[in-house]
C-alpha positions in Angstrom: 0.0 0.0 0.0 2.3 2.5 0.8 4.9 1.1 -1.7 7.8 0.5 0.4 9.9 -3.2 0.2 10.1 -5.5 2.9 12.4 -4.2 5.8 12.7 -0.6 4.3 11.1 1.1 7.3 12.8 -0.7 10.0 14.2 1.7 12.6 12.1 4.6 11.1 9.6 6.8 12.7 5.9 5.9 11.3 6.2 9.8 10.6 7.8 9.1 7.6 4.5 7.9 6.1 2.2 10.5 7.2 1.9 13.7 4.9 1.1 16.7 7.1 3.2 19.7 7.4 5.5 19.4 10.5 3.4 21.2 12.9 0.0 19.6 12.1 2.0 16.6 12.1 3.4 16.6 15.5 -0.1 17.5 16.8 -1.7 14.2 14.7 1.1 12.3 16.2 0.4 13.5 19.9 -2.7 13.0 19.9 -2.2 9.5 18.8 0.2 8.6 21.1 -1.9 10.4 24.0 -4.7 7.5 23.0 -2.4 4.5 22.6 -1.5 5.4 26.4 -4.6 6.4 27.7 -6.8 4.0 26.0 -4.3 1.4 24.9 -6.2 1.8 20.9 -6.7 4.4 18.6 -8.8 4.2 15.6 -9.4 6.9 13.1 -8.1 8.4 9.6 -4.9 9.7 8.5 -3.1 11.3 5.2 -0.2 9.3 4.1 1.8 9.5 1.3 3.4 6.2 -0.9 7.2 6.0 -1.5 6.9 7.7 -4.7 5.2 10.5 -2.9 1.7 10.1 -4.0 -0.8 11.2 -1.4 -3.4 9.0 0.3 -5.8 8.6 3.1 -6.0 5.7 5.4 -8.5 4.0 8.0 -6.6 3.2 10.7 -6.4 1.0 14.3 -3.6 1.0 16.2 -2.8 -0.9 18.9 -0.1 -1.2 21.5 1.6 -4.9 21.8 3.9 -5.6 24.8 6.6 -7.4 23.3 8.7 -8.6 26.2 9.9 -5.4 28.4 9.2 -3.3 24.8 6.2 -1.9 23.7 5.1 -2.0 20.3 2.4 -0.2 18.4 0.7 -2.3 15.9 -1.6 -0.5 13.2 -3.4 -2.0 10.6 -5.0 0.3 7.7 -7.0 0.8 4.7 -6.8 2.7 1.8 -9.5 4.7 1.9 -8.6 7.6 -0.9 -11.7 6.2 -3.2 -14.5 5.7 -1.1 -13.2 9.8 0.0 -13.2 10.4 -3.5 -16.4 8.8 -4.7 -18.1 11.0 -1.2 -16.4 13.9 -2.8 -18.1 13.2 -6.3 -21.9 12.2 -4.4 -21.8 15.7 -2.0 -20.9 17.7 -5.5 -23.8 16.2 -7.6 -26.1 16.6 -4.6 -25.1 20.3 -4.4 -25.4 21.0 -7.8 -28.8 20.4 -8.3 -31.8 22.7 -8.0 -34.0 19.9 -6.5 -33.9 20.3 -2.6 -32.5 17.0 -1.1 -32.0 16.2 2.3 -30.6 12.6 4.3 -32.8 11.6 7.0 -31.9 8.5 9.5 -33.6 5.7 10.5 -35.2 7.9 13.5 -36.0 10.6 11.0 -33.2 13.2 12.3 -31.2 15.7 9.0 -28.2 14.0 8.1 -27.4 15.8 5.4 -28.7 18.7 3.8 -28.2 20.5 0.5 -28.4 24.4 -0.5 -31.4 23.9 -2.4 -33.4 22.7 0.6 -31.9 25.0 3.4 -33.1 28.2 0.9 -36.9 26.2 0.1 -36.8 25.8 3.9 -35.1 29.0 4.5 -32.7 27.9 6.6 -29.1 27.0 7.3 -27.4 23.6 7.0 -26.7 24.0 10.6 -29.8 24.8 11.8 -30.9 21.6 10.0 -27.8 18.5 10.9 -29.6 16.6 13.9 -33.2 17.8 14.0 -36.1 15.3 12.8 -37.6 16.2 9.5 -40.9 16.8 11.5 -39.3 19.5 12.9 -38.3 21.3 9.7 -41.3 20.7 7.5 -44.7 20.0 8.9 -47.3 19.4 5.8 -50.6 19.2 7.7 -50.1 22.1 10.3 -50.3 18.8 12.9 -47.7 19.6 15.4 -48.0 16.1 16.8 -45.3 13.7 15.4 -46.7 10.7 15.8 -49.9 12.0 13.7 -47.8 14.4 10.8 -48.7 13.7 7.4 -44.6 13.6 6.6 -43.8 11.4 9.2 -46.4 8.8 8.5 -44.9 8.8 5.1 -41.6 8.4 5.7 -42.6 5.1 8.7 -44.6 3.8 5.9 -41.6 4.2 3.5 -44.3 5.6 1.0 -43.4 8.4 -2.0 -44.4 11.5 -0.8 -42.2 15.0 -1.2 -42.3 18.3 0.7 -41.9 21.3 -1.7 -42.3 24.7 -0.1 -44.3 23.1 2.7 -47.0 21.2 0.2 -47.1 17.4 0.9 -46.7 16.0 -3.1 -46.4 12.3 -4.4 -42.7 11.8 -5.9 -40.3 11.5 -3.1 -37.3 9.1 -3.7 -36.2 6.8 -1.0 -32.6 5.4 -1.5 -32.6 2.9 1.9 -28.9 2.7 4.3 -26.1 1.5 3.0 -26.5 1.8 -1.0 -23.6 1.8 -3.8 -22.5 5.4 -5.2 -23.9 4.0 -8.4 -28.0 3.5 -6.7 -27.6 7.4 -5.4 -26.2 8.4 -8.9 -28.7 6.7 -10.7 -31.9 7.6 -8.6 -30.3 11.7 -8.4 -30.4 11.5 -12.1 -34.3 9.6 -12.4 -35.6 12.6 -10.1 -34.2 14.8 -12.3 -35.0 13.6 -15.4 -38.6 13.3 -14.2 -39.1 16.7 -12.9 
């Protein structure tokens, strides 16, 4: 992965691999270590960069391994740079369409949020991250969740869109976890229906 031979690393920091500027490196570093001795793990992402110098991001887990009187860190990681990439691509097609489109959870809370629907709903993406749907757009006036028009439809998993506040049939479920291909696929039905 990161394009080294066997033994090439030996007796070198794993700083070597990572591919922040100094500073930001020593902090990524410290925070690390301040983990793998508080918590004895550490688990979370990193930039690297391959022996010819091309970048890359990782999923990591480190470990720390007691190897006689010597303590070792063990890390196994990923190569993450395309599923980052292919995220990159879905957040800029989501964002660059005029339909309003917004992620909702399982329990119904904003997950994500594009511009289109924070200015049809008049708000900011932050006002919007976390709060249930019901909260953001209520279609029958009922201020009751467990009776909302929205809400019912979305339990149900039937089509049903909110535009400007009006309850219309059309919306487009995509259900948790689905290929980039499903989202890319369904973005571009809507669209090429409306």
């Amino acid at each position: 992965m990161f394009g080294f031979g066997p033994g090439e690393l030996l007796g070198k920091s794993a700083r070597v691999l990572n591919s922040y500027p100094k500073e930001e490196n020593d902090r990524v570093v410290s925070a690390i270590t301040a983990e793998l001795r508080a918590k004895g793990y550490w688990a979370g992402e990193t930039r690297n960069h391959r022996k010819d110098g091309t970048p890359f991001s990782t999923r990591a887990v480190a470990t720390v391994l007691q190897l006689g009187d010597r303590p070792l860190v063990l890390s196994v990681q990923e190569d993450v740079t395309q599923i980052r990439q292919a995220e990159e691509q879905v957040r800029l097609l989501l964002e660059s369409t005029g339909e309003g489109i917004v992620g909702i959870d399982l329990e119904g809370q904003c997950t994500f949020i594009n511009r289109s629907a924070c200015a049809m709903l008049g708000l900011q993406p932050a006002e919007t991250i976390g709060r249930r749907l019901h909260e953001l757009v209520q279609t029958s006036g009922d201020t009751k969740i467990e009776t909302c028009d929205a809400n019912g439809k979305l339990r149900e998993g039937v089509d049903a869109v909110v535009r400007h506040g009006i309850q219309q049939d059309a919306m487009h479920f995509i259900q948790k976890p689905f290929a980039l291909e499903q989202l890319v696929r369904k973005v571009r039905e809507v669209l090429d229906a409306g």
